[in-house]
C-alpha positions in Angstrom: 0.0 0.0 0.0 1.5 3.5 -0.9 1.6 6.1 1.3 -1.3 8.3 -0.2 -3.5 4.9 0.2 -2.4 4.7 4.4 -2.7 8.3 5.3 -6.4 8.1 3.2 -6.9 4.9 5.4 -5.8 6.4 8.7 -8.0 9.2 7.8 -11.1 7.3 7.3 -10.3 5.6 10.9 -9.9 8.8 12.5 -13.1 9.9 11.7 -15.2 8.0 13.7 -18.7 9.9 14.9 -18.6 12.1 17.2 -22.0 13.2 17.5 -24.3 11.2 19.6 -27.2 8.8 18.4 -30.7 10.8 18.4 -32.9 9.8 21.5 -36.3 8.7 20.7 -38.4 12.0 20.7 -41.0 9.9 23.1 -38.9 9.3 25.4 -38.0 12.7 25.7 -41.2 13.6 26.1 -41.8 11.1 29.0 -39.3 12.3 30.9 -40.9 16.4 30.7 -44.1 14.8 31.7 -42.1 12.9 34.7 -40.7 16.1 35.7 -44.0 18.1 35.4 -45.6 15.5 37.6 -42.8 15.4 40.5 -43.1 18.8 40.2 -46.7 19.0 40.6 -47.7 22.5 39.8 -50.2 24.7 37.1 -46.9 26.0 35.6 -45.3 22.8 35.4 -49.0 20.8 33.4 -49.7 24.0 31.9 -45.9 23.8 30.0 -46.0 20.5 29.4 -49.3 20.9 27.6 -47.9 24.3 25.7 -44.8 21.8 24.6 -46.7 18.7 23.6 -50.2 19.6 23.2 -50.5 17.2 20.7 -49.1 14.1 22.6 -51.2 11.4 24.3 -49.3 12.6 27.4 -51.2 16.2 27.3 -54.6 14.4 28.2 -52.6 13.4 31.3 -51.1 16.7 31.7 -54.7 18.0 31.2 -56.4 15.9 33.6 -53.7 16.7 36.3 -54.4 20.3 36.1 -57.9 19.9 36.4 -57.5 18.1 39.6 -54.8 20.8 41.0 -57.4 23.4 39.6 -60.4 21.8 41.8 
């Protein structure tokens, strides 16, 4: 192998990703409506549901404020 051939090689090796797989978006989501629930509050459903008003999770979100509401 010539030496244009190993430093292309070498190269190509070095360049291994750096950036980070993408999470799964739902998980992501979870984890606001976790934190809005420990946190227990208006702001925190209200948001949540400003956020990811069109997730399944909102209903939740919306049902919590209701009770905190009451």
């Amino acid at each position: 192998m010539d030496s244009k051939a190993k430093a292309a090689k070498s190269a190509s090796e070095a360049r291994s990703p750096t950036v980070p797989r993408a999470r799964d978006p739902s998980a992501a989501v979870a984890e606001e409506y976790e934190a809005a629930r420990r946190k227990d509050t208006l702001e925190a459903y209200e948001l949540f549901i400003a956020r990811h008003g069109d997730d399944p999770l909102a209903a939740k979100a919306r049902n919590d404020l209701r009770r905190l509401s009451q």
